[in-house]
C-alpha positions, 0 to 999 in steps of 0.5 A: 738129087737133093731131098726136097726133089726126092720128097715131091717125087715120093709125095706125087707118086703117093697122090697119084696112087690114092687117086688111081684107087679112088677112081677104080673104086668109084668106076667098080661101086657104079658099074651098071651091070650085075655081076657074072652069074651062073643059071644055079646061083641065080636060082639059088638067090631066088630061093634064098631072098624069097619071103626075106625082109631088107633095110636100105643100106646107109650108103644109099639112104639118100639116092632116088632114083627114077624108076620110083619117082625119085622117093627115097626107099627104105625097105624092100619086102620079098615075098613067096616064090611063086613056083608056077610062073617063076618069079618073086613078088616084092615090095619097096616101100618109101621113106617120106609116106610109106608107099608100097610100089610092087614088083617082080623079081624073075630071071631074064638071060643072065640075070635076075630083072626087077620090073618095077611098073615096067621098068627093067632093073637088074637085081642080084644077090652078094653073099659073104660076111655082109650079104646085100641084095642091090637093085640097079636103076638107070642111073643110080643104085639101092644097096639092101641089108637084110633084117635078120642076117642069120636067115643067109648063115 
């Protein structure tokens, strides 16, 4: 084989490698479904988000979705747990004219479900070094970063 050959060979294997990587990683950051959860981390999410104060994620600044009339959502306010009922009172709030569209965040089989004027979304809760709350739509998803990070440390 002469050097050129070998170089195309090398250089298609590379391609097709980044282009695998970029595809799982496409496929793994719009996976529609929560990940797999115990009935105590989810529990212990609602202790942890309860009366929490998030910001929209730069990666997702930008998508609408429609379960909020395609507005674009800066924020996302949690509020008390309430104990009686088991759920989460929260508020999104909109980026154009800061309108408050309320929700409840309770747990519903495997996962923790936002209903946002009847729409059903799965929530949940990443912790690590960046922890997000990520909220998904039908078709899109919203990643939320917390206002103070030290509240989860």
């Amino acid at each position: 084989m002469t050097k050129s050959k070998i170089f195309i060979i090398s250089l298609s294997v590379v391609i097709a490698i980044i282009i695998g990587i970029f595809i799982w990683f496409t496929w793994r950051v719009a996976s529609p479904l929560p990940p797999d959860s115990t009935p105590d981390e989810r529990q212990e999410w609602i202790e942890l988000l309860s009366d929490k104060e998030f910001v929209i994620d730069k990666a997702t600044k930008d998508v609408r979705l429609k379960e909020f009339f395609f507005e674009k959502i800066k924020g996302l306010e949690i509020k008390r747990h309430d104990k009686e009922l088991d759920y989460l009172e929260c508020v999104f709030i909109s980026k154009e004219d800061e309108n408050e569209t309320y929700a409840q965040i309770y747990e519903s089989g495997e996962s923790l479900i936002c209903n946002i004027s009847g729409s059903q979304c799965p929530i949940w809760f990443e912790d690590g070094q960046w922890p997000v709350v990520v909220l998904q739509g039908e078709e899109e998803r919203l990643i939320f970063n917390p206002v103070n990070y030290n509240e989860f440390k």
